[in-house]
N, C-alpha and C positions, 0 to 999 in steps of 0.2 A: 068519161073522157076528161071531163072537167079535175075529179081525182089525180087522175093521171098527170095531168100537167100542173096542179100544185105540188103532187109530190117528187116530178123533174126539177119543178125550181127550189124545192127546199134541198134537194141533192145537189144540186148546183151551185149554192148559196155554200152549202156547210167543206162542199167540196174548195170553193174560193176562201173558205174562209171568213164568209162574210153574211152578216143577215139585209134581208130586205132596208130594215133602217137604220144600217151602217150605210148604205149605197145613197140612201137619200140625207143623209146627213154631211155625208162628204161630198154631194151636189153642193147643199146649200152651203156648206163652209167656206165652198171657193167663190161663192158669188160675194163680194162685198162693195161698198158704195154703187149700189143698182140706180140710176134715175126711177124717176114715177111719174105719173100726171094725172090729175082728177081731171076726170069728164063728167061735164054738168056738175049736179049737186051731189050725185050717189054713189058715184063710180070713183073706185083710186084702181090702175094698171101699173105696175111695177113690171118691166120688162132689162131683162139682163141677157149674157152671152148663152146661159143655159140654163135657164129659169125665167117663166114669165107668170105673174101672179094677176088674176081682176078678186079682186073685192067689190059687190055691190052692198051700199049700204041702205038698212030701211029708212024709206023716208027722207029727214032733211039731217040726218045725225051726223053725217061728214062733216057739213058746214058746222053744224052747229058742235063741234067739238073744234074744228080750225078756226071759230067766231070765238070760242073761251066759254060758250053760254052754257056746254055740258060738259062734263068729263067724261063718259060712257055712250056709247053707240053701241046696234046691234047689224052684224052683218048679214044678210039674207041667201047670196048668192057668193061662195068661195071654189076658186078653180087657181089650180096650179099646173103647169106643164114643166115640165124635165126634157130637154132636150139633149 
């Protein structure tokens, strides 16, 4: 079953004309100037009209890149939704 319903959305894709990451490319193009907000030390939520992104980051590596004391962080926990 699972076949099956990949190979309806690639027929439907080639059918539009369009691949998977044309569809999500032309989400993000139209989101621009999105607000954001860090929560606590770890967390940055970017939320737009049709896109909402959480970044958590390990540890104190937010601050400590918006403090100037690294340049590099590593992110633990990445979700994006498409609305």
């Amino acid at each position: 079953m699972a076949n099956y319903i990949d190979m309806m959305k690639r027929w439907k894709d080639w059918r539009l004309g369009e691949t998977a990451e044309q569809v999500l490319a032309e989400a993000i193009e139209n989101e621009t100037s999105l607000p954001f907000q860090i929560i606590g030390k770890s967390s940055l939520i970017i939320k737009g009209k049709k896109l909402s992104v959480k970044l958590v980051f390990s540890g104190n590596d937010l601050k400590d890149v918006v403090d100037r004391k690294k340049q590099k962080g590593k992110v633990v926990v990445a979700s994006v939704k498409i609305k």
